[in-house]
C-alpha positions as CSV (number, residue, x, y, z in Angstrom):
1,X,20.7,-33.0,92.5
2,X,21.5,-35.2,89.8
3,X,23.9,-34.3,86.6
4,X,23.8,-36.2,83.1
5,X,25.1,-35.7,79.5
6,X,22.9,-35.2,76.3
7,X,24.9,-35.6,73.7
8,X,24.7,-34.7,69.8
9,X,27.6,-36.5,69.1
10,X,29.0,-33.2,66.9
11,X,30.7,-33.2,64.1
12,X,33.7,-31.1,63.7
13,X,34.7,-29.0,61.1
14,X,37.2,-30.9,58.8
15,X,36.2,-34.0,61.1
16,X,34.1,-37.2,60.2
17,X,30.9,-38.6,61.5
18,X,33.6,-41.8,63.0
19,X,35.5,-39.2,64.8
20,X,32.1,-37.7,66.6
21,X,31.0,-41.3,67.5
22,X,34.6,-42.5,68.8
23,X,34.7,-39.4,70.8
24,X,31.0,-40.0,72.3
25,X,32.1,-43.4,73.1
26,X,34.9,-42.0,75.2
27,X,33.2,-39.3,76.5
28,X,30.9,-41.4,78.1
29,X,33.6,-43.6,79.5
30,X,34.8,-40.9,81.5
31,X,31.5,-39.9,82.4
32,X,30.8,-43.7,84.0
33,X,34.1,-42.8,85.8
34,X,33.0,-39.3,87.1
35,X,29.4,-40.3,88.3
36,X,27.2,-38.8,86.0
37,X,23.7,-40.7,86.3
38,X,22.9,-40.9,81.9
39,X,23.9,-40.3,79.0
40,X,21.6,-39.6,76.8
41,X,21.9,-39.0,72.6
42,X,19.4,-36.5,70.4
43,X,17.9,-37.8,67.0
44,X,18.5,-35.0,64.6
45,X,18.3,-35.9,60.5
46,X,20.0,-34.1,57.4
47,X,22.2,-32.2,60.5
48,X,25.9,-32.4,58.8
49,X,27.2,-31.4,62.0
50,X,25.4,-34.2,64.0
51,X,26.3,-38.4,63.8
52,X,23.2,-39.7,66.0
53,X,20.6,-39.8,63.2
54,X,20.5,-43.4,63.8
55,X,19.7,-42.5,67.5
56,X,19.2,-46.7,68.5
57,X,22.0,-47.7,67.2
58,X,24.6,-45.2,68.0
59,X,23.3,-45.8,72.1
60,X,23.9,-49.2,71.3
61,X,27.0,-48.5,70.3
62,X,27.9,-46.4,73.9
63,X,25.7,-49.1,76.3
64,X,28.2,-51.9,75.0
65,X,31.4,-49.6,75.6
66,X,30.2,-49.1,79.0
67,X,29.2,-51.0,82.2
68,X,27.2,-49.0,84.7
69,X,25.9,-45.4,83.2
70,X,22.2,-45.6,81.9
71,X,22.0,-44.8,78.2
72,X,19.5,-43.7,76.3
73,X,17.4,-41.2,74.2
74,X,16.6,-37.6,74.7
75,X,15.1,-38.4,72.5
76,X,13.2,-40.1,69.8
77,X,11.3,-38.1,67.6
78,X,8.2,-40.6,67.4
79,X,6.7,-38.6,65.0
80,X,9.3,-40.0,62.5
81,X,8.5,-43.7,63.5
82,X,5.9,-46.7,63.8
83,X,5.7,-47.1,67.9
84,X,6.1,-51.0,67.6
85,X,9.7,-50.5,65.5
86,X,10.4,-48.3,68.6
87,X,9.8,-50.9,71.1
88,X,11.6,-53.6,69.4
89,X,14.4,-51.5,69.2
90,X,14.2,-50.3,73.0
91,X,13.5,-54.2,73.7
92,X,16.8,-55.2,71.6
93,X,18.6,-52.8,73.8
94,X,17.1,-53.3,77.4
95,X,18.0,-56.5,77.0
96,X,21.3,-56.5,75.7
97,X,22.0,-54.1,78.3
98,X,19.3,-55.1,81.3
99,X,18.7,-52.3,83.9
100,X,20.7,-49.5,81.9
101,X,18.1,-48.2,78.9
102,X,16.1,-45.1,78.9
103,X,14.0,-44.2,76.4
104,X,13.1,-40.4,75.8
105,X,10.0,-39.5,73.8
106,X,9.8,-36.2,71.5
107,X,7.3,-35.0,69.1
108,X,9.2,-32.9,66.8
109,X,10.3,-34.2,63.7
110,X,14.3,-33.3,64.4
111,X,14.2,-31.6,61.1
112,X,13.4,-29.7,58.2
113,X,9.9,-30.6,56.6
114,X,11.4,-32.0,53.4
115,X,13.7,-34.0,55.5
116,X,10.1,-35.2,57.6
117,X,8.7,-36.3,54.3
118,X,11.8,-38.4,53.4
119,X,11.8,-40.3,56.4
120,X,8.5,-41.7,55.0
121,X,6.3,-43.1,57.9
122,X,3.1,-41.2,56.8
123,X,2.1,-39.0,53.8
124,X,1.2,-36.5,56.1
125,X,2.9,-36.8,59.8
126,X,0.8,-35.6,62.6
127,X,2.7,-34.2,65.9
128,X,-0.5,-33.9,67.5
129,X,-1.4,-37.8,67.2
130,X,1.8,-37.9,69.9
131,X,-0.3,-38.8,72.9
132,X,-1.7,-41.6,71.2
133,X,1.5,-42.9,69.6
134,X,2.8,-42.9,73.3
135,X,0.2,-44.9,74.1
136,X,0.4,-47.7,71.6
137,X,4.2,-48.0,72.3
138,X,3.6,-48.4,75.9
139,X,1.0,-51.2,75.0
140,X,3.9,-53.1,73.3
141,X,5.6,-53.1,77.0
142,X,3.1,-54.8,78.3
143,X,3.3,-58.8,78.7
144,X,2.4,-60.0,75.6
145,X,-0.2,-62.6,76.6
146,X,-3.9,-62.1,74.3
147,X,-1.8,-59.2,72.1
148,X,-2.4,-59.8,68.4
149,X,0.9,-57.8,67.4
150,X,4.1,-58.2,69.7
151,X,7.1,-56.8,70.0
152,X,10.1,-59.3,70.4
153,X,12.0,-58.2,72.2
154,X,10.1,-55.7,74.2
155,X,6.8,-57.2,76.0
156,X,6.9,-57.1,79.1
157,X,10.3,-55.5,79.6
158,X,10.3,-52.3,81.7
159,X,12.1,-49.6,79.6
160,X,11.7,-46.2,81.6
161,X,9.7,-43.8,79.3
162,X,10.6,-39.9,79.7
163,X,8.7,-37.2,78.0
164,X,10.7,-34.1,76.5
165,X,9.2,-30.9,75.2
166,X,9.7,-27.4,74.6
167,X,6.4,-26.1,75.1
168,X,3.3,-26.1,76.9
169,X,2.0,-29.6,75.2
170,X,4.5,-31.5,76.2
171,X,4.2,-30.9,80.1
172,X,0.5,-31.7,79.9
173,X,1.7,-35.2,78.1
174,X,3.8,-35.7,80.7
175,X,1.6,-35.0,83.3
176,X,-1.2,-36.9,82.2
177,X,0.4,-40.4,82.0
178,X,2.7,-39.8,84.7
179,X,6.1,-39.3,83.3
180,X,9.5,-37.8,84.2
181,X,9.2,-34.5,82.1
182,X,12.6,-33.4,80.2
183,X,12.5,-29.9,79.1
184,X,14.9,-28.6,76.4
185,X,15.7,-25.6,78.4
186,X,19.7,-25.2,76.5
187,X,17.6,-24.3,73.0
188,X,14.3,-23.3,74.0
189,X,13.4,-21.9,77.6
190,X,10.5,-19.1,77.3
191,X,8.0,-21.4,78.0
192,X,9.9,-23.2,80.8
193,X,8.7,-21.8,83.6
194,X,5.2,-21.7,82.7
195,X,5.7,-25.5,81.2
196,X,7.2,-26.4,84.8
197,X,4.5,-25.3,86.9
198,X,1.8,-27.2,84.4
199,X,3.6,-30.6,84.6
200,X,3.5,-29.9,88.3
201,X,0.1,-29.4,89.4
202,X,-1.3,-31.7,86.2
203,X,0.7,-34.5,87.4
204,X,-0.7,-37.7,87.8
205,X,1.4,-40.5,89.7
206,X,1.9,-43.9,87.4
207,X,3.8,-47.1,87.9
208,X,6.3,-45.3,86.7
209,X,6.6,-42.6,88.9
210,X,4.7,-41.1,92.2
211,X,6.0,-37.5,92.4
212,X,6.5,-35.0,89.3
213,X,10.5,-35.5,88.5
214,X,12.2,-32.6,86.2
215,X,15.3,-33.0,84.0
216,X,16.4,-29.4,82.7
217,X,18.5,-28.9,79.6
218,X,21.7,-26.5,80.1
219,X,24.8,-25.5,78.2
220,X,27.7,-26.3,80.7
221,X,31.3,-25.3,79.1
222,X,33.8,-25.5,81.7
223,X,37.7,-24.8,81.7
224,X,40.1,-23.7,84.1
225,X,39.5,-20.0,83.4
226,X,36.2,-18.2,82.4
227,X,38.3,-16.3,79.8
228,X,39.5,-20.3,78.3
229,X,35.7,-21.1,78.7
230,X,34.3,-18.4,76.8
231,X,36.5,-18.9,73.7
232,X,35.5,-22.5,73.8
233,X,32.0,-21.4,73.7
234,X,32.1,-19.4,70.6
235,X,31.7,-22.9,69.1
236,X,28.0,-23.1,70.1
237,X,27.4,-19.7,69.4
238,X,28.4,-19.6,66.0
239,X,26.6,-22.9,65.0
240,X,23.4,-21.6,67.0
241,X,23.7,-18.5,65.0
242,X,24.4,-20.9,61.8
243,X,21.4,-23.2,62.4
244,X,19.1,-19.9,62.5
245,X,20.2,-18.4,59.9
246,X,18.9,-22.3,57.8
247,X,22.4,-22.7,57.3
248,X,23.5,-25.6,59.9
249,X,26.9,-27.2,59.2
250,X,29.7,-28.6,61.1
251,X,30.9,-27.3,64.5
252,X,32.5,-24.3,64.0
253,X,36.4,-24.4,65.6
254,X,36.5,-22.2,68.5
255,X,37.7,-18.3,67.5
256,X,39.1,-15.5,70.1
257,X,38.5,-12.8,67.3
258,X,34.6,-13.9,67.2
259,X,32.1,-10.7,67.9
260,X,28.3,-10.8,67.3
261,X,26.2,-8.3,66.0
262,X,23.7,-7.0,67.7
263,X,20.4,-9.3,66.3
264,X,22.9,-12.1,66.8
265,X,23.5,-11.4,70.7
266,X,19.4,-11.1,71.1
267,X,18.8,-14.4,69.5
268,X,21.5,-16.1,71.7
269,X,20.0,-14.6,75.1
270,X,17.5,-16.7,75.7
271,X,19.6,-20.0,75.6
272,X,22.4,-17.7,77.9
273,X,19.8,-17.8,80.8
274,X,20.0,-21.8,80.7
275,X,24.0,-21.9,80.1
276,X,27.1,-22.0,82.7
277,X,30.4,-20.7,81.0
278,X,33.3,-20.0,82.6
279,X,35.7,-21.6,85.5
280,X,34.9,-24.2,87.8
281,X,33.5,-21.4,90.5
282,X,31.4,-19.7,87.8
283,X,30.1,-23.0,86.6
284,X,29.2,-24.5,90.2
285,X,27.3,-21.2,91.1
286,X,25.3,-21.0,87.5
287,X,23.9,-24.5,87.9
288,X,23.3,-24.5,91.2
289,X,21.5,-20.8,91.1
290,X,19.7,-22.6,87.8
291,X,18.3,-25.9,89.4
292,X,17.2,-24.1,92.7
293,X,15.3,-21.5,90.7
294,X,13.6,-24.2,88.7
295,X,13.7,-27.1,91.3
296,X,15.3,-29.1,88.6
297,X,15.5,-32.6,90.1
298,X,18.6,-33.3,87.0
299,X,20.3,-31.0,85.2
300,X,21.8,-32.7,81.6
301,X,24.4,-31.2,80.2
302,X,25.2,-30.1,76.8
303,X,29.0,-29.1,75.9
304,X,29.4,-28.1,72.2
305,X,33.0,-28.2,71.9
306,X,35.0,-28.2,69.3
307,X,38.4,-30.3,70.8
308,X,37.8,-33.6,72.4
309,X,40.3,-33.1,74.9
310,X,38.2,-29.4,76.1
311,X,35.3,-31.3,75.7
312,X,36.3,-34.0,78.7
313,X,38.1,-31.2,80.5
314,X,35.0,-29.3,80.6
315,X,32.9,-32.2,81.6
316,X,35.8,-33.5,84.3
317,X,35.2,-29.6,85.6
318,X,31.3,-30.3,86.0
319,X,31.5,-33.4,87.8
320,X,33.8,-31.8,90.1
321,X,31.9,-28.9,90.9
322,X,28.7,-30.9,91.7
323,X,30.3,-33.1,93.9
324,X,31.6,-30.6,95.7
């Protein structure tokens, strides 16, 4: 099994949006080091505790401080954007950094309605037009000969298209064109399983892609003790609990006096049944007991911590664990 990095290049409290995107840069440095297969960054807007808004040019940014890792999206909203901008921009990457670009595919807007609006590409944005906007971006992939509109660069480039989702419709997406299928499983897994076995008996093979592959979502903190790796995680929680409550902000800094209440501890259970907190033991067994149950093919990892230094360390842990 295969392990990766989505990052959402956080912002700390009392931190800067340059401190999140130095630290991604080194994070995924090490990660080329320890053998993890991609590393992929989230489009998010109006998030003050996020820096990959600009999702393109931040993995830019990471391809050209790296040499062998694949980067890429997981993913871009395409709700928010005209499909032939995202292939010239996917183009302009793939081949500035041949061989080494994925691009991920989402159809929710990453934000708040008002913030949808502001981002302007419609009047009135339609998540369900998603199949179609697929479509026409994979059209601009093709070689460009008899095409009225082109994208330079971009036809006839092969840029590896993955489908994410969180529900139902974005397994039968997947299926139907013959994608790798990405399900955000570290926010959102009640629908996984059902999801999973849709993509799986829809699938349809494609150029692309002759057997269904699926990359799981999971919250991986890792330290040297479970005790050190639960304090770390009261990070996540308390900016999961945050972003619920519609008040999302910076990473919270880590606290060993933090208790939920009880409505707190139920909204946090589903995302604890697609998490691995503790020492390196505890870690190897939750993913491996999680990717056997849901014959994940790749498990990405996502490690909201607030030091940099934890952060690696936890991500160091991982890559030992799953070697072993």
């Amino acid at each position: 099994m295969t392990l990766s990095i989505l990052d959402l290049a956080p912002i700390g409290e009392g931190r800067t949006a340059t401190d999140a995107l130095r630290e991604s840069l080194d994070l995924a440095q090490h990660a080329e080091r320890w053998g993890y297969r991609r590393y992929w960054l989230a489009e998010h807007h109006n998030m003050t505790g996020i820096a990959s808004a600009a999702t393109a040019v931040v993995i830019g940014h990471i391809a050209a401080g790296t040499r062998s890792i694949r980067v890429g999206a997981g993913g871009i909203m395409l709700p928010n954007h005209a499909p032939l901008v995202v292939a010239e921009q996917f183009g302009t990457l793939e081949s500035l950094f041949p061989g080494r670009i994925d691009l991920g595919l989402g159809r929710a807007p990453g934000s708040d309605q008002t913030t949808a609006r502001a981002l302007r590409r419609t009047l009135v944005s339609n998540p369900d037009e998603f199949p179609q906007d697929i479509l026409e971006l994979l059209s601009y992939f093709h070689p460009a000969e008899g095409q009225r509109v082109r994208a330079v660069p971009g036809a006839g480039l092969t840029v590896p298209i993955y489908i994410l989702g969180s529900s139902l419709f974005g397994a039968q997406v997947a299926a139907a064109l013959g994608r790798p299928f990405a399900f955000a499983s570290h926010f959102a897994p009640a629908l996984m399983t059902q999801a999973l076995q849709i993509y799986r008996e829809r699938f349809r093979p494609s150029a692309q892609l002759e057997h269904p592959y699926v990359i799981l979502g999971m919250h991986v903190v890792a330290a040297d003790t479970d005790t050190e790796a639960r304090y770390l995680w009261t990070s996540a929680q308390a900016g999961f609990i945050n972003l619920r409550r519609g008040n999302p902000g910076p990473l919270p800094k880590p606290s060993r006096d933090f208790e939920l209440s009880a409505m707190d501890r139920l909204q946090l259970q589903d995302i604890l049944s697609a998490s691995a907190i503790g020492g390196p033991e505890t870690v190897h067994a939750a993913i491996r007991d999680f990717a056997e149950h849901h014959g994940a093919d790749e498990i990405i990892a996502v490690a909201q911590i607030y030091e940099h230094a934890a952060r690696l360390r936890s991500y160091e842990i991982a890559a030992g664990v799953m070697r072993a």
